[in-house]
Structure formats: C-alpha cells, structure tokens
TIVO-2410 file (N, C-alpha, C; in nm, 3 decimals):
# residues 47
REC num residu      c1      c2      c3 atome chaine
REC   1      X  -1.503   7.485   4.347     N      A
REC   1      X  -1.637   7.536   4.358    CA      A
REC   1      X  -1.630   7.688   4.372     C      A
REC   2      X  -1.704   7.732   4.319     N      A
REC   2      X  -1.727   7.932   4.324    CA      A
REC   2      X  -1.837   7.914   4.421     C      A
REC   3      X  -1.797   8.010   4.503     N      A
REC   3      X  -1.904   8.095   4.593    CA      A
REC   3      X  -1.952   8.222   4.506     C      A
REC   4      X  -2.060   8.269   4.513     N      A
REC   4      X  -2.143   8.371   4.484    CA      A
REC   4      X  -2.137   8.437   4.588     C      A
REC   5      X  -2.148   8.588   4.554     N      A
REC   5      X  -2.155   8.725   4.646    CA      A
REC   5      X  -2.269   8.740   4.602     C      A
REC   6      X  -2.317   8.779   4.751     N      A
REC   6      X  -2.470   8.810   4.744    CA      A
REC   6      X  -2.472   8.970   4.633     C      A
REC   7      X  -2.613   8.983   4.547     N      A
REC   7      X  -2.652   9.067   4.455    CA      A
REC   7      X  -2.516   9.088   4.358     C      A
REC   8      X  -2.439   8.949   4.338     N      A
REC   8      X  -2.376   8.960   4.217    CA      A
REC   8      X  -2.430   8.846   4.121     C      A
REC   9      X  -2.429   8.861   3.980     N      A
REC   9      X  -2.543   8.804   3.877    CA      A
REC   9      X  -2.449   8.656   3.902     C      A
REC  10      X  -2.540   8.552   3.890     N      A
REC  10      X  -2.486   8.423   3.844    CA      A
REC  10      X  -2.385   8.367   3.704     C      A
REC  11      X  -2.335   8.261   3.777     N      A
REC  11      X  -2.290   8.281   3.594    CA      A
REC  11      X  -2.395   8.173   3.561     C      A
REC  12      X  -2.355   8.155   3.400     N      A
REC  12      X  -2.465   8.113   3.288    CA      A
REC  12      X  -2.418   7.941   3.369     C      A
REC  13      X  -2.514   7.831   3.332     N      A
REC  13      X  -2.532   7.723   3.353    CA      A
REC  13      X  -2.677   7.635   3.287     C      A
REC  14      X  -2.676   7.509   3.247     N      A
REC  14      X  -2.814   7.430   3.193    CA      A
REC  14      X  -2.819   7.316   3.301     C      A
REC  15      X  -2.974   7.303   3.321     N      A
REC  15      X  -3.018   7.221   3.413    CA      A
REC  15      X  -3.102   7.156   3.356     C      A
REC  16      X  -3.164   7.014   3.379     N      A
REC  16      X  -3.254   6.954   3.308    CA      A
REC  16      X  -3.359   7.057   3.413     C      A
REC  17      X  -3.516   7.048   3.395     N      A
REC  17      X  -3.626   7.053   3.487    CA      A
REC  17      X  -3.721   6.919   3.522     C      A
REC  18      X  -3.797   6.979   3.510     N      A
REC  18      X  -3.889   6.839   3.585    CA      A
REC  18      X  -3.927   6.772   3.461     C      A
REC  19      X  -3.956   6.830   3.331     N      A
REC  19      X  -3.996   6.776   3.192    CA      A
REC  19      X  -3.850   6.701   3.161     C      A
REC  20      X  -3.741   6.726   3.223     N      A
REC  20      X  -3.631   6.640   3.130    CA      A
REC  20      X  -3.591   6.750   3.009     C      A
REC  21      X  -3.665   6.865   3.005     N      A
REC  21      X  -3.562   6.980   2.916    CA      A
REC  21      X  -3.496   7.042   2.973     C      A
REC  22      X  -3.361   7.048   2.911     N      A
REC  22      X  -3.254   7.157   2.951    CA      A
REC  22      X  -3.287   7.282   2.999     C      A
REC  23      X  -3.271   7.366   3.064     N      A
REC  23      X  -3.290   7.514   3.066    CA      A
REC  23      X  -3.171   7.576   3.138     C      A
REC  24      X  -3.172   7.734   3.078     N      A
REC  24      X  -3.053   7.799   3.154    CA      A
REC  24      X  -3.130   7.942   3.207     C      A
REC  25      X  -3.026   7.998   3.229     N      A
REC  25      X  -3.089   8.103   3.290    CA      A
REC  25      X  -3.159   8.223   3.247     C      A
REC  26      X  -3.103   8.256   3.072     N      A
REC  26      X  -3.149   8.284   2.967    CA      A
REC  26      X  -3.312   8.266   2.932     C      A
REC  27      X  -3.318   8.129   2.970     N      A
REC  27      X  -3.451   8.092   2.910    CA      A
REC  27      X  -3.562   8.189   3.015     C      A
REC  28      X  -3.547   8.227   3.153     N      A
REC  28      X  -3.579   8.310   3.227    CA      A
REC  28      X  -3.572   8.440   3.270     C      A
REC  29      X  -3.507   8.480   3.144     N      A
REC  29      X  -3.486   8.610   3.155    CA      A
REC  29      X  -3.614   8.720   3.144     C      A
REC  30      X  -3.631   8.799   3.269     N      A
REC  30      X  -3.702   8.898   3.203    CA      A
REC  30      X  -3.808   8.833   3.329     C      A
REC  31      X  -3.773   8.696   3.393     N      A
REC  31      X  -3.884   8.664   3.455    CA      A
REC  31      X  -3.831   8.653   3.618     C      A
REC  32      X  -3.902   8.640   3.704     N      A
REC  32      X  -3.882   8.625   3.891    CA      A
REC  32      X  -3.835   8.442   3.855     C      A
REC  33      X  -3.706   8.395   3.945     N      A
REC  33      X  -3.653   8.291   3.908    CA      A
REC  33      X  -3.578   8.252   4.082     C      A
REC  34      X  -3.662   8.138   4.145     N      A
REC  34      X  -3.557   8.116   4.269    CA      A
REC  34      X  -3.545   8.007   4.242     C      A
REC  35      X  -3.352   8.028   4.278     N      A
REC  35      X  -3.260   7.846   4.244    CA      A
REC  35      X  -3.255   7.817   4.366     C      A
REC  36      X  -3.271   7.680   4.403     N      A
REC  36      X  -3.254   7.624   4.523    CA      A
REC  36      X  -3.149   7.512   4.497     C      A
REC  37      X  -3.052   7.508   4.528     N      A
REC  37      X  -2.955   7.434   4.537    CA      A
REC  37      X  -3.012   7.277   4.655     C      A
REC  38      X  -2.980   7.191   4.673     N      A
REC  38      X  -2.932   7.089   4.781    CA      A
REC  38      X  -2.814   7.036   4.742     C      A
REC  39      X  -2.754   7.054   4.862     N      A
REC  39      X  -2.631   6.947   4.838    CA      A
REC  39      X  -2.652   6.823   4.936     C      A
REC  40      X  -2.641   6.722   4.847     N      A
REC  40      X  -2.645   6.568   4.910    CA      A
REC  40      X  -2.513   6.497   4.964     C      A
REC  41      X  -2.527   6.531   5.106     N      A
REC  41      X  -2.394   6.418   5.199    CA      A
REC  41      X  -2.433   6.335   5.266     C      A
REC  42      X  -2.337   6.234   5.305     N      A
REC  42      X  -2.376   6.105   5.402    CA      A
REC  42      X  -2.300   6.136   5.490     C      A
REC  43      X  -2.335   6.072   5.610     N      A
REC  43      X  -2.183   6.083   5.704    CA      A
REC  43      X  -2.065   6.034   5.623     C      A
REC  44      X  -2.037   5.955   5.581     N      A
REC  44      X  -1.940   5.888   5.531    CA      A
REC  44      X  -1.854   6.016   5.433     C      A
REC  45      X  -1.932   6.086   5.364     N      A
REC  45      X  -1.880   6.207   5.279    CA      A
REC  45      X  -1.799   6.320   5.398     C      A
REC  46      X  -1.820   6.296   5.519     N      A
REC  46      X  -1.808   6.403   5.590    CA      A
REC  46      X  -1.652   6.376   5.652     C      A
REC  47      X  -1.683   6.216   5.673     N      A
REC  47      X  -1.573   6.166   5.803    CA      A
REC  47      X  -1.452   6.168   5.692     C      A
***
C-alpha cells in the first residue's frame, strides 16, 4: 500500500461511481474533487 504526502498529487486510478461508470481523476480535472476513502475491517481482520 502507498501512503500519500500531504499536498503531493495522487497517482492516476479508475473507480466505478454511483452510475456504475468508471471514472479517474482525469475525468475531474480542472474541477474541486474530495476522495473519501473507507476502509472496511472486522475484528477478526484485526486479531
């Protein structure tokens, strides 16, 4: 896994959205864009 430094650019990546189309970061260029990550654990992932 890469950690990001804060105010260093992301790298490129495609995500579905809520329509089920792909998008990257490209497709937002030029526009205000906040990624919110979650990461999903159980206890069981932990122990």
């Amino acid at each position: 896994m890469t950690i990001l430094e804060v105010g260093k650019k992301a790298p490129q990546f495609e995500l579905p959205n809520q329509d089920e189309e792909n998008k990257t970061l490209d497709d937002y260029n030029g526009k205000w864009l906040v990624a919110y990550f979650i990461l999903e654990m159980t206890l069981q992932d932990v122990l």
